[in-house]
C-alpha positions in Angstrom: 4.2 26.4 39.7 3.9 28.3 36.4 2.1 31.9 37.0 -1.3 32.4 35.3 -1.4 35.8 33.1 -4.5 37.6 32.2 -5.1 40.1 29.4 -7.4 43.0 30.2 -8.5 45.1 27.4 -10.7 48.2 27.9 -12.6 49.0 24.7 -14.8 50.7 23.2 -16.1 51.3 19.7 -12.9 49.6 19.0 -14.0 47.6 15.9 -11.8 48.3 13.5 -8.9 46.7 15.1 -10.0 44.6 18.2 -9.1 41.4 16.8 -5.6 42.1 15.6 -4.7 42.9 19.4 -6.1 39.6 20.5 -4.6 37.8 17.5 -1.1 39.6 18.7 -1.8 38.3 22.3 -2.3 34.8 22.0 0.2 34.6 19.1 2.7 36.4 22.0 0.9 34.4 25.1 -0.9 31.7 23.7 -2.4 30.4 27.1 -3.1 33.5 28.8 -6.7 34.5 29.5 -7.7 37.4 27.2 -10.8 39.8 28.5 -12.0 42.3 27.1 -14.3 44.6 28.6 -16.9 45.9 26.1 -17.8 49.5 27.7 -20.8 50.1 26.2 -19.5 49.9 22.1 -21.9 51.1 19.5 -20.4 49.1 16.9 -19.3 45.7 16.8 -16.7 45.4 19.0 -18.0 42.6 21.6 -18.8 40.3 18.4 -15.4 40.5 16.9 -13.8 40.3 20.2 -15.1 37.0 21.1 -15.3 35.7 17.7 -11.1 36.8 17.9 -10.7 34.3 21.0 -11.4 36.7 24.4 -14.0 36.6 27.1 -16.2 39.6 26.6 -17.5 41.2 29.8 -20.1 44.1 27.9 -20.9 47.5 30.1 -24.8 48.6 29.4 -23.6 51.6 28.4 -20.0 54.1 28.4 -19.2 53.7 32.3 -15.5 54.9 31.8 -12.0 53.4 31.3 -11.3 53.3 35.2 -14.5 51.1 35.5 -13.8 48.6 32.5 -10.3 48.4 34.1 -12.3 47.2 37.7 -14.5 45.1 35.7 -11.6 43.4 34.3 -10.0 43.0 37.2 -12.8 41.4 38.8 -13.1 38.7 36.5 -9.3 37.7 35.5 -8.3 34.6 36.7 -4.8 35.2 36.5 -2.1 35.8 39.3 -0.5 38.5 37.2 -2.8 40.7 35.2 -1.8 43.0 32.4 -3.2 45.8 31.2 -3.3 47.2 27.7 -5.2 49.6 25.3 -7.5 47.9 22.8 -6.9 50.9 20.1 -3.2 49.1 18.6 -1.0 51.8 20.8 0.6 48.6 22.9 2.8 46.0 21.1 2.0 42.7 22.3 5.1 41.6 21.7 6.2 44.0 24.8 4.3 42.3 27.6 7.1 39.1 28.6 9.5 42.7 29.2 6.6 43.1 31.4 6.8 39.9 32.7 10.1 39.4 33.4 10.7 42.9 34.8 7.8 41.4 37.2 9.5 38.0 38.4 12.9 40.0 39.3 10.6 41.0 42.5 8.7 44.1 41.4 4.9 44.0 42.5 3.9 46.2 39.0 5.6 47.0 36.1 4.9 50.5 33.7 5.7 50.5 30.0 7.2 53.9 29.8 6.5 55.6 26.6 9.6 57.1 24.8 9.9 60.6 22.8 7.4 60.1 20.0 5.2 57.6 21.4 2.9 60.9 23.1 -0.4 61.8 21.0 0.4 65.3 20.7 2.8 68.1 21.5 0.0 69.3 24.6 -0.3 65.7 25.8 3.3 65.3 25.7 4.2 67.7 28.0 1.2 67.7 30.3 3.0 64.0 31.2 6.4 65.5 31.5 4.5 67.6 34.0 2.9 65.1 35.8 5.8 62.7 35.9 7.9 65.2 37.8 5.6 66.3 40.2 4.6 62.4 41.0 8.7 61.7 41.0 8.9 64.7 43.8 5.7 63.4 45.7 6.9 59.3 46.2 10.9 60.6 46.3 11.6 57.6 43.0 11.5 58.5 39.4 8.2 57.9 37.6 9.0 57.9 34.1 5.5 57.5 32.8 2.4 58.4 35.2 -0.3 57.9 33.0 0.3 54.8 31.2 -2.1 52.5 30.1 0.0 49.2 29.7 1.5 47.9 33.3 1.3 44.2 34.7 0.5 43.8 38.0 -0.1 41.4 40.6 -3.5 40.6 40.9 -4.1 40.1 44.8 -1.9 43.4 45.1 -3.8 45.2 42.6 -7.3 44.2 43.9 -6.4 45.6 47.4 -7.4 49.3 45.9 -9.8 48.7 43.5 -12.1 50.9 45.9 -9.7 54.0 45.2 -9.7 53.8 41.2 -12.3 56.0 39.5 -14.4 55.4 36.6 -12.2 58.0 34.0 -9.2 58.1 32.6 -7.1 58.6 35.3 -6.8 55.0 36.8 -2.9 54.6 36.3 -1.9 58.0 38.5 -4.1 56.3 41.1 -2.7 53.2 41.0 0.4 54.1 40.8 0.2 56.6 43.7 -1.1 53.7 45.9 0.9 51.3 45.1 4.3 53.9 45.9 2.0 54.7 49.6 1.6 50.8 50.3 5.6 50.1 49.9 5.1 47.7 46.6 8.2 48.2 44.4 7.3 49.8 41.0 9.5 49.3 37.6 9.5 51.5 34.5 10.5 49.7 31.2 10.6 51.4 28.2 8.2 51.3 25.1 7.5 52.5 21.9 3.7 53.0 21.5 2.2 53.7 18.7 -0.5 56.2 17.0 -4.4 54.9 18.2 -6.4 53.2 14.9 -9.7 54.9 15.1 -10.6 58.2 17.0 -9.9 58.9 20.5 -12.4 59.0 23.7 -10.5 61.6 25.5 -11.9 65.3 24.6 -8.8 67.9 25.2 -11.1 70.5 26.8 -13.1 68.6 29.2 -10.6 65.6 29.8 -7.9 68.3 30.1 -9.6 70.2 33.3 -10.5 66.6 34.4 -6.4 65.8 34.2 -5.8 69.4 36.4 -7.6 66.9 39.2 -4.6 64.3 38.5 -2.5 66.8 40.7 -4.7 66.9 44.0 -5.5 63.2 43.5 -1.4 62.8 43.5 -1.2 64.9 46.3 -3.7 63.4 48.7 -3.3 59.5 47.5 0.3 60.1 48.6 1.3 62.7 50.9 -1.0 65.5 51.3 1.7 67.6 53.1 4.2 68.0 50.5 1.8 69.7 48.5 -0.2 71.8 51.4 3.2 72.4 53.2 4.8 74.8 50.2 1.5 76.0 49.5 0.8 77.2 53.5 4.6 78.9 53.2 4.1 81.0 50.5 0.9 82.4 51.8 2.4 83.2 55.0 5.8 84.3 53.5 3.6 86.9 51.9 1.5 87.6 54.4 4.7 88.3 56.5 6.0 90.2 53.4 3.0 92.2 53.3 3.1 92.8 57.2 6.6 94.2 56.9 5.4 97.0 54.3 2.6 97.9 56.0 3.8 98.8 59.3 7.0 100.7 57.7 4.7 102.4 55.4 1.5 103.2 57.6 2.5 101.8 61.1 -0.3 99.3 61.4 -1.8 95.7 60.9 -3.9 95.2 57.9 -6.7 93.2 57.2 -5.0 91.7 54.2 -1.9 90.8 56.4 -4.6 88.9 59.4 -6.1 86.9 55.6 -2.8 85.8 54.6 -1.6 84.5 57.6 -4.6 83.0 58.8 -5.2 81.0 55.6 -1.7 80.0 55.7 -3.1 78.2 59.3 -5.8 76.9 57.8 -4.2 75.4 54.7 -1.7 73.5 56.4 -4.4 72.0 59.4 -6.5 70.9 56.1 -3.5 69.2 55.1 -2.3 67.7 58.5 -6.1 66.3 58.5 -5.6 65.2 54.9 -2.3 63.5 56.0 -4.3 61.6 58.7 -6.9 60.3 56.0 -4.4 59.0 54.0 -2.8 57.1 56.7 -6.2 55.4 57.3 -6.9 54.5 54.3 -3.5 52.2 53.8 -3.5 51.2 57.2 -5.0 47.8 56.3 -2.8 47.5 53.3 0.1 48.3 55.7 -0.6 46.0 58.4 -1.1 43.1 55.8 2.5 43.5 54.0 4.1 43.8 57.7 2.8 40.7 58.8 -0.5 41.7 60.8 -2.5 39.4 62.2 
């Protein structure tokens, strides 16, 4: 039986180049189901969309990548879904990579962007950052955390729609859950290139939002190798500070009972957040073992 694909395309005041992308899909995939997801576009971009060949699915108003992603995932009627920007970044003629990378048994597939493909010096390395700390959280590489084009399984994918947000930072939550449920995860590499038309994500605000990536990371995955080192080095100090005190004035500071008792209560909050995380995959993990 021949897999279904569908196309999902997030987009917004994305009129200038809309229908090149859906011309490039269905000249690449000509029977795949192409959506777009038209989050609430000031210009044109629903009319040339649909006029290009997709199914338009139109947001009232701006509700956020992470939402038009969910919106999209809703509707496809595929059994594998791909996602890709609607701003030119993602060569269509990447996605059967995707595909095939998919049928050799992986449950979702990344398109990695390679040296050059990153907007901006700044963006660049706050990836690199992100990359490694995800690739220390899941114990597997993760070559590219953040990235927008992936295909995925669609009953798989659906399972955590009810994690994603609304913002930009879908991908490190998908990716995160999918690593927790046990789904294998492939990297392939790509060459994206520069956005036509201006981009949504403002460095300043976007940029404090993506500091949030790291605690999202931490608790989607394993809350306790993050609250673990953190709860060390406050009572290693705390300890430290102990020592100098009572050599020094032959007593126990207040400073010294702060340290050490934080330390306490930074590693409970992340034994409870270890708990909450096993409850929220434990349906996911009784399904893929064969539950009843």
């Amino acid at each position: 039986m021949e897999t279904s694909i569908s196309i999902v395309l997030p987009a917004r005041n994305e009129s200038g180049v809309i229908a090149q992308v859906i011309q490039g899909i269905l000249q690449t995939l000509p029977t795949a189901q192409v959506i777009v997801v038209n989050d609430g576009s000031s210009d044109d971009t629903a009319a040339r969309a649909e006029a290009a060949g997709a199914r338009v699915i139109s947001h009232p108003y701006g509700m956020g990548n992470g939402a038009a992603i969910k919106s999209g995932a809703r509707a496809a009627a595929g059994d594998v879904i791909v996602f890709m920007d609607a701003d030119g970044q993602h060569d269509p003629a990447d996605i059967p990579h995707l595909l095939a990378a998919l049928d050799d048994g992986y449950d979702m597939v990344v398109g990695a962007r390679q040296k050059g493909s990153q907007a901006n010096l700044g963006r660049g390395l706050a990836n690199g950052f992100y990359n490694r700390l995800a690739s220390y959280m899941t114990g597997h590489r993760v070559e590219d955390l953040t990235s927008g084009f992936r295909a995925v399984r669609a009953d798989k994918f659906r399972e955590f729609l009810y994690l994603l947000p609304n913002g930009f930072s879908y991908p490190t939550t998908i990716t995160m859950a999918f690593f927790r449920a046990g789904y294998p995860v492939r990297y392939i590499p790509i060459q994206a290139a520069r956005r036509v038309g201006k981009s949504h994500i403002k460095p300043l605000q976007d940029g404090l939002r993506f500091l949030l990536i790291i605690f999202r990371i931490g608790t989607l995955y394993s809350p306790l190798k993050i609250f673990v080192p953190i709860a060390a080095i406050q009572g290693l100090f705390g300890l430290t500070y102990y020592a100098y005190t009572f050599l020094s004035m032959g007593r126990l500071t207040g400073g010294t009972i702060f340290m050490l008792t934080s330390a306490v209560t930074v590693f409970l909050i992340g034994l409870v957040s270890e708990q909450i995380t096993q409850l929220m995959y434990k349906d996911t993990v009784h399904t893929r073992d064969g539950g009843d």
